[in-house]
N, C-alpha and C positions, 0 to 999 in steps of 0.2 A: 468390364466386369472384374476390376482389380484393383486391387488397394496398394497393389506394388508392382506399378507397369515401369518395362522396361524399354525404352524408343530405341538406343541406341544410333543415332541422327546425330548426323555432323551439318553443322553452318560453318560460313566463310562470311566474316563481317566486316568490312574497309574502316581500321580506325584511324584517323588523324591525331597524330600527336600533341598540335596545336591547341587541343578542346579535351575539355576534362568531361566524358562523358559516365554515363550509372550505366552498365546493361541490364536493363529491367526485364523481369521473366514473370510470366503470371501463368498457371497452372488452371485447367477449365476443364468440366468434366461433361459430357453433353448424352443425351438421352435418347432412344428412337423417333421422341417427337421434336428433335430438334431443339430441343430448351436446355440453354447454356446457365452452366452455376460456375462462379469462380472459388477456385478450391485452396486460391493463395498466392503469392507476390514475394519475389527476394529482389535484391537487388547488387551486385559487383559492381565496386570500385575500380575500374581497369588501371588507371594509375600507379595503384598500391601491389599490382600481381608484378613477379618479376620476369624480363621477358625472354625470348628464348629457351622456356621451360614449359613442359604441363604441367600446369596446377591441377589437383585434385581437391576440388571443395565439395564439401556435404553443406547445405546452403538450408538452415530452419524456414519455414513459411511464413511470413509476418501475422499474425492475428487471425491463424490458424495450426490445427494438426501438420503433422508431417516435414518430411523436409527433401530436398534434392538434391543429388549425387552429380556433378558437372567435371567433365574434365575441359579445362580450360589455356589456350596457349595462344601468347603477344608474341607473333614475332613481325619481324621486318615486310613488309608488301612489294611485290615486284609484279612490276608488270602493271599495276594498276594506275592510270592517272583522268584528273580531269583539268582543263585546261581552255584558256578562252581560243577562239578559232584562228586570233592572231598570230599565237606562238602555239600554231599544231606541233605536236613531236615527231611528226615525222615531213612535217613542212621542207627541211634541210634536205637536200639532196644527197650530200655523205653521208647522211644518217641511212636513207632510205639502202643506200650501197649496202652500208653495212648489217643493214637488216637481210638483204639478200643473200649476202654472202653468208652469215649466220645460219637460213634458212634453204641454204641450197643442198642437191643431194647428196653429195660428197660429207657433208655434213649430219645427214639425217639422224643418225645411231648416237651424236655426241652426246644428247639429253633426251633421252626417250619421252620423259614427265613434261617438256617442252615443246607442247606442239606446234606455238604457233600464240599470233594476238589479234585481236578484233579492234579498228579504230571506227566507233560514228560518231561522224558529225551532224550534230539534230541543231539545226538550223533556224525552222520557227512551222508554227501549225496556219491555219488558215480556217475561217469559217468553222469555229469551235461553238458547241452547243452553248446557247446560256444559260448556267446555274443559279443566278441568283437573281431576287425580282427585279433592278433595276437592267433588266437584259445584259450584262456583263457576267465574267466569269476572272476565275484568278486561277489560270493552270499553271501545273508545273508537268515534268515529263518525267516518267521512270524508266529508267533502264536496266532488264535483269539478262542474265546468262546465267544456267545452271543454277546456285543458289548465290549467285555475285550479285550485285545491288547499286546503281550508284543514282541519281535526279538529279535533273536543274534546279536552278531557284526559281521562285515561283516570278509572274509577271500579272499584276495585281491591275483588275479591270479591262479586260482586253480577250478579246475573240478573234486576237490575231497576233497570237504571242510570238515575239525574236528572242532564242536565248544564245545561239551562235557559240554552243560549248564542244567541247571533244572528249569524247568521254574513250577508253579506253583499257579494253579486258585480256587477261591472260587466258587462252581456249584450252580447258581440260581434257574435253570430249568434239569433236569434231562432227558429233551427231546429233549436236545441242541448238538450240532456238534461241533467238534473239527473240524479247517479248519487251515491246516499246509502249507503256502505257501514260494515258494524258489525266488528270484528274485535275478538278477544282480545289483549292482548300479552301478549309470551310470552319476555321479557327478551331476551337477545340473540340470539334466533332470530327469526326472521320471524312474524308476529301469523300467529294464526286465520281464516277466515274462519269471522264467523258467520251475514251475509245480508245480502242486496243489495234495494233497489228503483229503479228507475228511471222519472224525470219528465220528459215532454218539456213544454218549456217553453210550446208553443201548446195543451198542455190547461189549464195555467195560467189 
C-alpha cells in the first residue's frame, strides 16, 4: 500500500570481470490475490561504475512512472571461487597448512568479519526426473549460501548429469544453510524444478 516503498535490502552478486554484463532490475507489484503486474525495468552498466566506491544512482523506470534510488559498489571478490575438480584449491597440501594455520585459535580475534569458507564439490546427480517429452532433462545445479549464488553449466540431455566443479564460499554467518538445487533449463522460459536439499552448516 505505497507508492514510495522503502526495502532497504542488500545482495552480494559474483561478478566476473571477463563478461560485460546489464544488472537488470524489474519492479512488480502484487495483490492479495496473488496477481503480479510489472511496475517497470532499469538497467546498470557495471563496467561503466567505478570500482571500490558506492555509487548512488537514482535509476528512471523505462516505459513507466517512477524511478529507483540504488546504492551500488564493485569491489574485488575474495574468497569466492569456482573451479574444475582437477585443480581443487585446496587440493595442495601447503595450502591446506596454511589455511590451518590462518584458522587456528591463537589466531581467532585477527579478523572477526572472517569466519571461515565452505568448499563443495558437486560431482554429478543420478536418476533425475525427466522434464522434457523425449524422457531427457538438461540440468544444471545451484549453489546458494546466505544471499551468495554460484551454478554449474548445464549438461544437456542426461538424467545422470557429471559436472565435477568446486565451488567455493566465503561464511558470513555460521548459522547459515547451504541450499543445493537441480533444475532443467528450458530455453527462455524459466528452468524446472527438479529437487532441493538443504545443509545447515553447524552439521558440517
Amino acid at each position: 500500500k505505497s507508492a514510495n516503498p522503502q526495502w532497504r535490502e542488500r545482495f552480494d552478486f559474483h561478478y566476473f570481470s571477463d563478461r560485460k554484463d546489464m544488472l537488470d532490475i524489474e519492479v512488480w507489484r502484487k495483490d492479495n490475490k496473488k496477481h503480479e503486474e510489472l511496475l517497470g525495468t532499469c538497467q546498470v552498466d557495471i563496467t561503466a561504475l567505478p570500482m571500490k566506491q558506492t555509487n548512488c544512482l537514482e535509476l528512471p523506470l523505462e516505459k513507466h512512472p517512477g524511478s529507483l534510488l540504488m546504492l551500488i559498489a564493485v569491489a574485488p571478490c575474495t574468497g569466492v571461487s569456482i573451479s574444475d575438480l582437477c585443480v581443487c584449491p585446496l587440493g595442495d597440501p601447503s595450502e591446506r597448512q596454511q589455511i590451518s594455520q590462518r584458522y587456528c585459535i591463537k589466531n581467532s580475534f585477527q579478523d572477526i568479519k572472517d569466519i571461515g569458507f565452505l568448499q563443495v564439490k558437486v560431482l554429478k546427480a543420478v536418476d533425475l526426473l525427466a522434464a522434457d517429452f523425449a524422457g531427457k532433462s538438461d540440468p544444471f545445479c545451484v549453489l546458494e549460501l546466505g544471499n551468495d549464488s554460484l551454478q554449474t553449466h548445464t549438461v544437456y540431455k542426461n538424467l545422470n548429469p557429471e559436472w565435477n566443479k568446486v565451488f567455493t564460499f566465503p561464511i558470513k554467518d555460521i548459522h547459515d544453510v547451504l541450499e543445493v538445487t537441480v533444475f532443467d533449463e528450458d530455453g527462455d522460459k524459466p528452468p524446472d524444478f527438479l529437487g532441493k536439499v538443504a545443509i545447515p552448516l553447524l552439521s558440517v
